[in-house]
MIZA-586237 format. One record per residue (C-alpha): chain; residue in one letter; x, y, z. Coordinates in nm, 4 decimals. Example, Ala and Ser with C-alpha at 12.3 -4.5 7.8 and 13.67 -1.06 7.14 Angstrom:
  chain  resn        px        py        pz
      A     A    1.2300   -0.4500    0.7800
      A     S    1.3670   -0.1060    0.7140
END
This chain:
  chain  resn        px        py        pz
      A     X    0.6298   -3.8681   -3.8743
      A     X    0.5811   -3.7531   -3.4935
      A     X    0.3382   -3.4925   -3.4052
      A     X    0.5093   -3.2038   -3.2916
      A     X    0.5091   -3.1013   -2.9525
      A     X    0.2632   -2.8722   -2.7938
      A     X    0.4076   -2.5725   -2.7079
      A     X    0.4133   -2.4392   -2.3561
      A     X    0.2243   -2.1536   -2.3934
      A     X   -0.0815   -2.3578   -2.5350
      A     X   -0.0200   -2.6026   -2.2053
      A     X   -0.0739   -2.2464   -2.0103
      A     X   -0.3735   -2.1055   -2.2234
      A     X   -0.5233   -2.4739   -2.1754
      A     X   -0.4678   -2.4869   -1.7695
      A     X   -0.5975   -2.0891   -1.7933
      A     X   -0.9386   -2.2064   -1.9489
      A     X   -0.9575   -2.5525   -1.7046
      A     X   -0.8985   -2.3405   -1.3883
      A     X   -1.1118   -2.0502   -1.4616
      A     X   -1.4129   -2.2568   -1.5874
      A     X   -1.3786   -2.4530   -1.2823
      A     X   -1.3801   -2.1085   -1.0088
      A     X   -1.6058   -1.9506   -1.2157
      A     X   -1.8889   -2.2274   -1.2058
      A     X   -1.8076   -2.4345   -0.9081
      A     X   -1.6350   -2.1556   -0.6165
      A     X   -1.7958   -1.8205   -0.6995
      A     X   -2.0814   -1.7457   -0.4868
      A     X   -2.3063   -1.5002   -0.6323
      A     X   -2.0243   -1.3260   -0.8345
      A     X   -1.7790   -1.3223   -0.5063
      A     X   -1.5410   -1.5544   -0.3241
      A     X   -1.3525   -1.6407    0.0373
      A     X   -1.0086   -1.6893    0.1136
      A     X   -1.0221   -2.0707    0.1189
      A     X   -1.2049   -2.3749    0.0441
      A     X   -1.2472   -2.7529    0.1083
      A     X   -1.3013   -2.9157   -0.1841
      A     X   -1.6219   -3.0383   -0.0583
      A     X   -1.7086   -2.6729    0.0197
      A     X   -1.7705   -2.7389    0.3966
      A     X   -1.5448   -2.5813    0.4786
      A     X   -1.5023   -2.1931    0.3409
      A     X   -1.3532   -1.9228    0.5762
      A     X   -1.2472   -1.5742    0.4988
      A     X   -1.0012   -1.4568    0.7904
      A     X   -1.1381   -1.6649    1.0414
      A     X   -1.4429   -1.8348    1.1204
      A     X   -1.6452   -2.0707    0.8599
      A     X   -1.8508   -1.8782    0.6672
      A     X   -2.2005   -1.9484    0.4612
      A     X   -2.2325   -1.9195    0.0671
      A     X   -2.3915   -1.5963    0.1416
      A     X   -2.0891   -1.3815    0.2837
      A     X   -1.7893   -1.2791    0.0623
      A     X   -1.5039   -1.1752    0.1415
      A     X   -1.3357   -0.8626    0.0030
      A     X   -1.0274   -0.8483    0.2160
      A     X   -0.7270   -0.9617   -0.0518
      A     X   -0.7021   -1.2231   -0.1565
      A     X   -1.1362   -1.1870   -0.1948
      A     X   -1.3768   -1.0795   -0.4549
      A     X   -1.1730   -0.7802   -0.5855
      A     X   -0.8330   -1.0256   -0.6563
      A     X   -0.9552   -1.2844   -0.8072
      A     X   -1.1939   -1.0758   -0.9967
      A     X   -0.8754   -0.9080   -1.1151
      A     X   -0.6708   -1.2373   -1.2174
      A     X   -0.9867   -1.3346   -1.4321
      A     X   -0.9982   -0.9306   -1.5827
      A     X   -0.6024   -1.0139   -1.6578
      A     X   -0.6810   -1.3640   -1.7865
      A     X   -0.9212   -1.1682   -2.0406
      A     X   -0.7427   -0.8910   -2.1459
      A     X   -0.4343   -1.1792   -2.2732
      A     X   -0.6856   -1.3963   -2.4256
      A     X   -1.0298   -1.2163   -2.4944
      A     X   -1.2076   -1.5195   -2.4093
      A     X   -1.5094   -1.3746   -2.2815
      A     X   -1.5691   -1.6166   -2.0187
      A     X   -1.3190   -1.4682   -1.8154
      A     X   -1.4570   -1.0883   -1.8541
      A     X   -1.8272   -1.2429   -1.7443
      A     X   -1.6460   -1.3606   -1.4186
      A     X   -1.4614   -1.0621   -1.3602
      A     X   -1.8187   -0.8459   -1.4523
      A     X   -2.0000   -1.1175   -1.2043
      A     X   -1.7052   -0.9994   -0.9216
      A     X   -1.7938   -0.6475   -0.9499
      A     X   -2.1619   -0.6743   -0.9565
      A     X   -2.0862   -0.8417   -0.6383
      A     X   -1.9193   -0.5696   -0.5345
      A     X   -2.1211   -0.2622   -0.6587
      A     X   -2.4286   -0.4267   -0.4569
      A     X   -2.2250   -0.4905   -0.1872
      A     X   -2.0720   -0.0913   -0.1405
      A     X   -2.1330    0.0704    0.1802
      A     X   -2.3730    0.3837    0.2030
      A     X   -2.0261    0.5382    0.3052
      A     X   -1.9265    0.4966   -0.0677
      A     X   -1.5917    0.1937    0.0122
      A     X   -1.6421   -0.1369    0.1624
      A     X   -1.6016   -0.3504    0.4622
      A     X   -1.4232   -0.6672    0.5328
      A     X   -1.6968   -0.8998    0.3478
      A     X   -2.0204   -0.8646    0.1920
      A     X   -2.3257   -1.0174    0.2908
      A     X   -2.6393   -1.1615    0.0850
      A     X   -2.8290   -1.3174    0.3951
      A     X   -3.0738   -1.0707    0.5850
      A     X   -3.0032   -1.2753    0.8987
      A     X   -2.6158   -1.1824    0.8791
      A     X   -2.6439   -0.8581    0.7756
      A     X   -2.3211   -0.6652    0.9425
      A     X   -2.2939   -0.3621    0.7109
      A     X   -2.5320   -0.0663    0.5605
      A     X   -2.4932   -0.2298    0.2082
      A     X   -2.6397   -0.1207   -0.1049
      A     X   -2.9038   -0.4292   -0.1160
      A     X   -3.0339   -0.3393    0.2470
      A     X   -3.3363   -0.1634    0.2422
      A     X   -3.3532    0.1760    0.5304
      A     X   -3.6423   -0.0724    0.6621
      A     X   -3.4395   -0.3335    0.7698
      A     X   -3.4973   -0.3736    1.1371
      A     X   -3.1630   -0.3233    1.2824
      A     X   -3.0739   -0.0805    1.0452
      A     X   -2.9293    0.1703    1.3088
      A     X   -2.6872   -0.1000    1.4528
      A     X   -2.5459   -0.2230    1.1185
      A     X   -2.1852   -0.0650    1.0144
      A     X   -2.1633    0.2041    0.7475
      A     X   -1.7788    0.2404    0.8087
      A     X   -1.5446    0.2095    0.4947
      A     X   -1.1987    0.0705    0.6097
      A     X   -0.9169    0.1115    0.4286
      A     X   -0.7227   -0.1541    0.6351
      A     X   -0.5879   -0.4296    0.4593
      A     X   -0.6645   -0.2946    0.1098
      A     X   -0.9815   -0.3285    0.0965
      A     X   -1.1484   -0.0269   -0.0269
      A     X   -0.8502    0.0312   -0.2493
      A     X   -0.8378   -0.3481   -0.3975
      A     X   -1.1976   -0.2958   -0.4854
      A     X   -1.2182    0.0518   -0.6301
      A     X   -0.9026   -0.0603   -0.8695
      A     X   -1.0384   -0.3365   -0.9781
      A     X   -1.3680   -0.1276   -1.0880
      A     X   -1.1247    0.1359   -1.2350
      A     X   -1.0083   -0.1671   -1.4459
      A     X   -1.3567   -0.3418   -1.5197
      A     X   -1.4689   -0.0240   -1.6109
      A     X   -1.2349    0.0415   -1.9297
      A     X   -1.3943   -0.3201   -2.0921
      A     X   -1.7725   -0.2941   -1.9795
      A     X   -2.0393   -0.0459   -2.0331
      A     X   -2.2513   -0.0888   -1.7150
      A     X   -2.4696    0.1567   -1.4904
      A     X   -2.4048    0.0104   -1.1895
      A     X   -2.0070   -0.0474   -1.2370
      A     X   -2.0102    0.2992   -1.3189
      A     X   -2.2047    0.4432   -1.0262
      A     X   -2.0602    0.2285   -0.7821
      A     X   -1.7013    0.3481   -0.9142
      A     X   -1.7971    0.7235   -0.8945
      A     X   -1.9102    0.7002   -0.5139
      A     X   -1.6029    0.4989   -0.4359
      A     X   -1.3710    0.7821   -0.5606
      A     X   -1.5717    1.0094   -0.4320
      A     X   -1.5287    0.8125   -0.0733
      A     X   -1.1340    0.8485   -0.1112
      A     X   -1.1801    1.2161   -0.1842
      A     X   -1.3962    1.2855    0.1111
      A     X   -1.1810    1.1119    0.3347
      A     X   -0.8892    1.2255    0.3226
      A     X   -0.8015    1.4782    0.5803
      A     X   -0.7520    1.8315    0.4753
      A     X   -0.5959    2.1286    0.6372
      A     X   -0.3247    2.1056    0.9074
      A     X   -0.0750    1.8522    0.9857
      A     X   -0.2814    1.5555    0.8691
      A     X   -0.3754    1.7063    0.5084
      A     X   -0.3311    1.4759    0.2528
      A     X   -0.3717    1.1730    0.4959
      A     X   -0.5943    0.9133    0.5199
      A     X   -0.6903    0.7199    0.8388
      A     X   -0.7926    0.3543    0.8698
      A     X   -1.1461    0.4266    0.8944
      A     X   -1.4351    0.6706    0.7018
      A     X   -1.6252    0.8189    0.8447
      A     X   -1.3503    0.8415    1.1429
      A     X   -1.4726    0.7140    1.4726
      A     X   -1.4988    0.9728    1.7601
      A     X   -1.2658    0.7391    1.9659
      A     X   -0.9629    0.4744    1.9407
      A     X   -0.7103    0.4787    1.6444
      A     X   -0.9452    0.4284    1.3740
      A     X   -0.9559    0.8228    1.2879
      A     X   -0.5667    0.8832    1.3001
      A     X   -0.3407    0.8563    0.9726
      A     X   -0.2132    0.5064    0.9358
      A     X    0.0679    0.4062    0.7297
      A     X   -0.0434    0.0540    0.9045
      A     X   -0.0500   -0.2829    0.6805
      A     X    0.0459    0.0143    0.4042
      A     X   -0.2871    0.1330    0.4335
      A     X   -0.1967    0.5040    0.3031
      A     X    0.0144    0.3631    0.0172
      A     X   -0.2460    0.1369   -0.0896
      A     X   -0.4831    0.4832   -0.1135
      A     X   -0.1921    0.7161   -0.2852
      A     X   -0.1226    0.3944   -0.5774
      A     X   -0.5093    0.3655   -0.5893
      A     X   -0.5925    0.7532   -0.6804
      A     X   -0.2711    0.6886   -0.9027
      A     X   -0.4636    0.4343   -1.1106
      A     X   -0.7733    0.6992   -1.0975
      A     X   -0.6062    0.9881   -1.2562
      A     X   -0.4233    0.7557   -1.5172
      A     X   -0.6936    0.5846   -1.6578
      A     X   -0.9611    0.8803   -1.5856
      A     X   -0.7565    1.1663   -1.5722
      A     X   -0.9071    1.4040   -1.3308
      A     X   -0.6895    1.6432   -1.1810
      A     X   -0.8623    1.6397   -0.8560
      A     X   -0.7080    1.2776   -0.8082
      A     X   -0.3435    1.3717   -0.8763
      A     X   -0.3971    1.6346   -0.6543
      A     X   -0.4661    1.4035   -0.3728
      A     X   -0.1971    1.1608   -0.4455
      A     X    0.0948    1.4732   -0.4322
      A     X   -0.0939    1.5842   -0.0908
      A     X   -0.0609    1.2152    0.0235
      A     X    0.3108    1.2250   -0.0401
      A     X    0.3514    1.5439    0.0776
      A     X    0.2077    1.4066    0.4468
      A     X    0.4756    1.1390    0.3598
      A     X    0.7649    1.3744    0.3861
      A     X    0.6193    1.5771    0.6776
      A     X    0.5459    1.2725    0.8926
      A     X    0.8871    1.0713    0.8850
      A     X    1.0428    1.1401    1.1776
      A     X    1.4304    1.3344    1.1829
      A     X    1.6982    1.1288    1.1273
      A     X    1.8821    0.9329    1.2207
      A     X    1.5757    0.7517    1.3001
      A     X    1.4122    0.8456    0.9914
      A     X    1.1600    0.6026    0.9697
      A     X    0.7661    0.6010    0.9855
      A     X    0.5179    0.5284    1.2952
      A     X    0.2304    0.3181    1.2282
      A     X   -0.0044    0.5790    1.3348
      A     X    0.0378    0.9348    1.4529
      A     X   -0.1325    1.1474    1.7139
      A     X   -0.2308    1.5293    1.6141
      A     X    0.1271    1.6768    1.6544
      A     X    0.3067    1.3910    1.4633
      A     X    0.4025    1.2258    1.7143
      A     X    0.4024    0.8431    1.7197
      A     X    0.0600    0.7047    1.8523
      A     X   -0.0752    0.4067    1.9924
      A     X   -0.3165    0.1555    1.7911
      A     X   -0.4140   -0.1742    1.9231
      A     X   -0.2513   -0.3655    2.2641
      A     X    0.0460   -0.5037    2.0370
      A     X    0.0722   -0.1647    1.8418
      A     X    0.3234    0.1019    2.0264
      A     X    0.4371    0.4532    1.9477
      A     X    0.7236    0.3307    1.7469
      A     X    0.9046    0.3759    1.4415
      A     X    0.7844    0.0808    1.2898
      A     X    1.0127   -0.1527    1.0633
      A     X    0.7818   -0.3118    0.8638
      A     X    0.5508   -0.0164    0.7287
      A     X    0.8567    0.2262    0.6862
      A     X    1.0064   -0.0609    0.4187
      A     X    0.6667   -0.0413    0.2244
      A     X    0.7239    0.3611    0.2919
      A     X    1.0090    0.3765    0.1217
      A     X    0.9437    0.1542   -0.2105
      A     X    0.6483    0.3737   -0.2689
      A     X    0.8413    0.7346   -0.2508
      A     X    1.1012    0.5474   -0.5234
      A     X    0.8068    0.4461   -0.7064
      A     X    0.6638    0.8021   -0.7164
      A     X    1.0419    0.9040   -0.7740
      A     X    1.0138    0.7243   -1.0930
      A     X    0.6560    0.8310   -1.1923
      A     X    0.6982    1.2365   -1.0670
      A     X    1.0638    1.3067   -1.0399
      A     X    1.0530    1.4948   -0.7351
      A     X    1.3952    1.4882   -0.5641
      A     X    1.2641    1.4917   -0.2340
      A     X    1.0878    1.1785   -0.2523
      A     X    1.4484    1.0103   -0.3362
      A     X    1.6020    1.1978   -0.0571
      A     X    1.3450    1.0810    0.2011
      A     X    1.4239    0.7064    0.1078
      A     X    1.7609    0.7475    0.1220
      A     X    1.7373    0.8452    0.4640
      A     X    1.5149    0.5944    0.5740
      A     X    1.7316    0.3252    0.4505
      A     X    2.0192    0.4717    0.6131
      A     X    1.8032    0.3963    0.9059
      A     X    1.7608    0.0517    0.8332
      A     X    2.1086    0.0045    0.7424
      A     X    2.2181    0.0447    1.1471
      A     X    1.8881   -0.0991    1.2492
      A     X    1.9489   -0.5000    1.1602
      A     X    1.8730   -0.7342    1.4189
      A     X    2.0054   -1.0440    1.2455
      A     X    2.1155   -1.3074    1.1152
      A     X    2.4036   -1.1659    0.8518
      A     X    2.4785   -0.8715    0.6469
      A     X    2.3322   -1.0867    0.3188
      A     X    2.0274   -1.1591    0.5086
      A     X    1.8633   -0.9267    0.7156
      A     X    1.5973   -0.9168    0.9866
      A     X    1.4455   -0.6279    1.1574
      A     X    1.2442   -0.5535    1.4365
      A     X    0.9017   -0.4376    1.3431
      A     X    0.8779   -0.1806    1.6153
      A     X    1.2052    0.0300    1.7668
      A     X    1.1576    0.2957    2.0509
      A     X    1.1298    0.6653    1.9853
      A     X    1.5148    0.8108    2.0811
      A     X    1.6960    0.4692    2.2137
      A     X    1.6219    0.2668    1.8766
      A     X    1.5953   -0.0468    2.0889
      A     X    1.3712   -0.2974    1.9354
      A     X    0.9949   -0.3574    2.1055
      A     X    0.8365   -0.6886    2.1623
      A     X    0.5173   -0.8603    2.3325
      A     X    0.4720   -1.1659    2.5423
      A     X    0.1932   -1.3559    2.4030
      A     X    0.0071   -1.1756    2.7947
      A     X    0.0646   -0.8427    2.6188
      A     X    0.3959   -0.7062    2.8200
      A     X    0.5954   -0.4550    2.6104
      A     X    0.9187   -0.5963    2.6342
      A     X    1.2970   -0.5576    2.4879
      A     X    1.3321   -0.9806    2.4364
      A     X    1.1537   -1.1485    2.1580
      A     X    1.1341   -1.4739    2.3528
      A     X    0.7863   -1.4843    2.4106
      A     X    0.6443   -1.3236    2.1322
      A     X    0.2643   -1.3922    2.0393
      A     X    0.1361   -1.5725    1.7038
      A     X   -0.0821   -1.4170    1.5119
      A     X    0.1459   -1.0736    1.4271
      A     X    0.4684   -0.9983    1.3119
      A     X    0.7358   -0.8625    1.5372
      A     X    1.0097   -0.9487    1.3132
      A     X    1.1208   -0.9972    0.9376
      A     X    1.2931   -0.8766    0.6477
      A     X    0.9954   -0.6951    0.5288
      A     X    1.1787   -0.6642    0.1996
      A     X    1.4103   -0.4331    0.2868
      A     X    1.7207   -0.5910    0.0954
      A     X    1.4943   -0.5127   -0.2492
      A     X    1.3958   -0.1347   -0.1520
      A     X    1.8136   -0.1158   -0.0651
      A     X    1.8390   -0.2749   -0.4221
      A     X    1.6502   -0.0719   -0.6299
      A     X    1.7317    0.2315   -0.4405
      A     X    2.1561    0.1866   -0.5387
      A     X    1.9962    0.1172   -0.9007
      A     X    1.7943    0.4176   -0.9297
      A     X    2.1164    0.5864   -0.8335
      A     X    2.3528    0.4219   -1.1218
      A     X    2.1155    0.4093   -1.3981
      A     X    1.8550    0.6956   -1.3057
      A     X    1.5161    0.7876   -1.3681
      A     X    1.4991    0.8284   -1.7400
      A     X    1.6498    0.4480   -1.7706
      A     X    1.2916    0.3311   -1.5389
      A     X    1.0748    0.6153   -1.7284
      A     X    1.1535    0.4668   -2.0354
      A     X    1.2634    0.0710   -2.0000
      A     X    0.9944   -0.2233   -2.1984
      A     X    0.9668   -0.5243   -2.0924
      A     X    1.1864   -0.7625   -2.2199
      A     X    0.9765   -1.0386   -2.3328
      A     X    1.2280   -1.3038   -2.3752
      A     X    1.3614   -1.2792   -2.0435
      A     X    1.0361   -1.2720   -1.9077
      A     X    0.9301   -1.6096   -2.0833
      A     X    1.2786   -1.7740   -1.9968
      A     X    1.2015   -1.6494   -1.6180
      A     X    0.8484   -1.7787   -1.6104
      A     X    0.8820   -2.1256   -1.7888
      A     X    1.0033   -2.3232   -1.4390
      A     X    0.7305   -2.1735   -1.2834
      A     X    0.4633   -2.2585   -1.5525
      A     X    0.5810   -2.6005   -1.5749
      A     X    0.5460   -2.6581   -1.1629
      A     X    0.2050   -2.4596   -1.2057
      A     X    0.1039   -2.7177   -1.4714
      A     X    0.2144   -3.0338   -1.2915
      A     X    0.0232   -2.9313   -0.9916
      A     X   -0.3294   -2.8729   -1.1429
      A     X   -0.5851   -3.1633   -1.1153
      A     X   -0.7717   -3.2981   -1.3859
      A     X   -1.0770   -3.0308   -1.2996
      A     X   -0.8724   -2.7714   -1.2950
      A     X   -0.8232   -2.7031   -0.9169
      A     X   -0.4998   -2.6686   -0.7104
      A     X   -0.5245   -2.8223   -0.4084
      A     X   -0.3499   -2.8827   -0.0850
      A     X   -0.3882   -3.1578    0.1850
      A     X   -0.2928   -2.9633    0.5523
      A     X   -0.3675   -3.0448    0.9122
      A     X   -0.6652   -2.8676    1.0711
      A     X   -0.6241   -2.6343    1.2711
      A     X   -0.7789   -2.3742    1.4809
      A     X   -0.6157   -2.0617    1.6746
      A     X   -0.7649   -2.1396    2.0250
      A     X   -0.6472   -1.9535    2.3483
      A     X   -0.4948   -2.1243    2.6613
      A     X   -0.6035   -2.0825    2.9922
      A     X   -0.3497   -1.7255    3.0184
      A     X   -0.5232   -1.6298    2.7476
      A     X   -0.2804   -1.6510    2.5073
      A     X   -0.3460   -1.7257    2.1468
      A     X   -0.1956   -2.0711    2.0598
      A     X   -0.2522   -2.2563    1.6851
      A     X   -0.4158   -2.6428    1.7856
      A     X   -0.3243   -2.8226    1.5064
      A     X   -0.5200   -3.1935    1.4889
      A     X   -0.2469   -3.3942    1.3553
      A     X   -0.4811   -3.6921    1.2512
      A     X   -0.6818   -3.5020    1.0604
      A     X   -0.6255   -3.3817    0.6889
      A     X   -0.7967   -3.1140    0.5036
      A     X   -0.8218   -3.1288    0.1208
      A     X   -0.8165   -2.7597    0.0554
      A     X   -0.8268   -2.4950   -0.2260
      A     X   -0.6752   -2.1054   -0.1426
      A     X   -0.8148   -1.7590   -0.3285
      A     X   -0.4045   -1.6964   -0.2641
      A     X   -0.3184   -2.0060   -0.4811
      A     X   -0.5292   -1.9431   -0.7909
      A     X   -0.4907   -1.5745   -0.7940
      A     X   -0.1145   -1.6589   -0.7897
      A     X   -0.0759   -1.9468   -1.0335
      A     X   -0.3433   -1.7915   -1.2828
      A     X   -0.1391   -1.4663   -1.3309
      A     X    0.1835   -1.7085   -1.3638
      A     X    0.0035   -1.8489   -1.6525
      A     X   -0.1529   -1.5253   -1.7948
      A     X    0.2005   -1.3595   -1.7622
      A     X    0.3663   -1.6255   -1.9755
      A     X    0.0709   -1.5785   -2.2660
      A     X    0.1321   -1.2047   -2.2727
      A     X    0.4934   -1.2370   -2.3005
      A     X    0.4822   -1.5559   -2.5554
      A     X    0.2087   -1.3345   -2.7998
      A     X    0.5208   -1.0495   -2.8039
END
């Protein structure tokens, strides 16, 4: 008689354990990680530069994601290896917090590197007065963090998880602006800097919507008013900053009358396509959860926008410019010297100018919130089947590419961004040389894949 076969989901709970075991133990760095890897571990970088096993990085994908794929690995299995690794994550990030109460970009362990006021540096240190104690809420990093505690904090019982998950509420509370045209904002930086764009409300890299979904989480799981409160502000600053159609998109930044404002070289007043797309999914999303009308009729304008806004290629696939002038509409570009220009032939690396910034989806669910309505989102389960029958391709490529130690790993050129004698940022790629490399993106990614199929397979 032949031995049955084993089942996918035990492949996946198998590949879970192999993977985890091997990031917990061999990659994690006093509790915390990096963005990438060799598999030597000579080479480990964060957004740049190689970095030593003292700095993490909290900058998605960092500490706070993959402390969250190994809090989601738990919560399907309940192995308790997994919630030690997600507790070791956030005791890497409670001693890492700023003074300020969020955090930076990484998190350092080595006195010689310190950049920020962390918790674990003493008032003594030497150059105390010139390290940072500025939270940023650029890139999600505050707000990656402080839900991952939210989340840690519902399966442990620990002092410093809870302290450091007070302050950092506390941090979104007392940063967000209040009174006038800003209230209910939130800039890119806390405290705000006296000069530059740091201090004015950014919808940049979806920096507010990353705050409004974070304070969402808050008053869910913890239910204080005080943090519903400042979500409906936040959306209210929403709706009072998008400009009149039928331009009725979003600037990345905006100046103390509302008016578009400049951030960085390669960041105009503009009514930016890129952050208005993230704009508008979260106003349906807070459709769904609130059922304000307004927040549907502000998306529906923006997309109109968008809808006579396409740069390209085809109706079916669409492409817009990430930044379009006040008035005209015309689409803004950069050489790679830094010349505002109307052609995109010259544009510089290291930014977007252009993309599809998932607009087709947000027109998508936008013409199916309008068929089916909000009750059929407000109350619709998952459908377990379909989610297993959608996964199983993707478990089964997951599963062929892991190694026999658990690792997923890539062999790419190295390569460095360099600039040229202009000045211009070019990508030097060594074309003889091949990296063996492991990515934070990677196992975050292919861990939930396989944690996803568990949950649905145990329904």
């Amino acid at each position: 008689m032949s031995m049955q076969a084993e089942s996918l989901d035990s492949k996946a709970l198998k590949a879970m354990k192999k993977a985890g075991s091997y990031w917990a133990t061999e990659v994690a760095s006093h509790g915390g990680f990096v963005w990438e890897y060799s598999t030597d571990f000579k080479r480990r970088r964060g957004e740049s530069k190689d970095l030593p096993p003292t700095t993490l990085w909290v900058q998605p994908p960092g500490t706070p994601a993959v402390g969250a794929v190994f809090l989601k690995a738990y919560e399907v299995t309940k192995d308790k290896m997994y919630l030690d690794a997600a507790m070791a994550a956030g005791k890497c990030l409670a001693t890492g917090q700023l003074r300020s109460g969020g955090w930076g970009y990484s998190i350092e362990f080595d006195p010689k590197h310190y950049r920020y006021r962390h918790q674990h540096v003493s008032d003594d240190h030497p150059k105390w007065a010139e390290l940072s104690d500025t939270t940023t809420f650029d890139d999600n990093n505050t707000q990656s963090a402080t839900r991952f505690l939210i989340e840690l904090s519902q399966h442990v019982e620990d002092p410093s998880i809870d302290l450091a998950l007070r302050k950092a509420l506390q941090c979104f509370l007392d940063a967000q602006y209040k009174g006038g045209k800003w209230d209910g904002a939130w800039s890119q930086q806390y405290p705000p800097p006296a000069k530059g764009y740091g201090a004015l409300p950014t919808f940049n890299d979806n920096t507010m919507s990353d705050c409004v979904r974070t304070m969402l989480l808050a008053w869910k799981v913890l239910k204080k008013p005080e943090y519903k409160q400042s979500v409906l502000r936040c959306l209210d600053f929403y709706l009072r900053s998008q400009m009149p159609s039928p331009q009725a998109g979003w600037a990345q930044q905006y100046d103390k009358d509302l008016n578009p404002a400049w951030a960085r070289k390669f960041e105009p007043p503009a009514v930016s396509g890129g952050e208005s797309s993230g704009n508008v999914q979260l106003l349906l999303e807070m459709f769904i959860e609130f059922g304000d009308e307004r927040y549907l009729d502000s998306a529906g304008r923006a997309l109109d926008w968008y809808r006579h806004s396409r740069i390209g290629p085809a109706e079916e696939q669409g492409q817009w410019a990430r930044f379009y002038e006040p008035r005209t509409n015309k689409p803004l570009y950069f050489t790679r010297t830094y010349e505002l220009v109307y052609s995109d032939d010259d544009l510089p690396i290291h930014y977007s100018f252009k993309g599809s910034y998932g607009v087709e989806r947000r027109m998508a669910l936008f013409e199916e919130i309008a068929q089916k309505g909000r009750d059929y989102f407000v109350k619709k389960q998952p459908d377990w089947k379909a989610v297993m029958s959608k996964l199983a391709p993707e478990v089964e490529k997951v599963l062929q590419e892991q190694d026999e130690q658990g690792r997923w790993v890539q062999l790419v050129k190295k390569s460095e961004d360099v600039r040229d004698d202009k000045g211009r940022v070019i990508r030097q790629v060594e074309e003889k040389t091949e990296l063996s490399m492991m990515y934070s993106k990677d196992f975050v990614g292919k861990m939930r894949t396989l944690a996803d199929y568990v949950e649905a397979s145990s329904h």
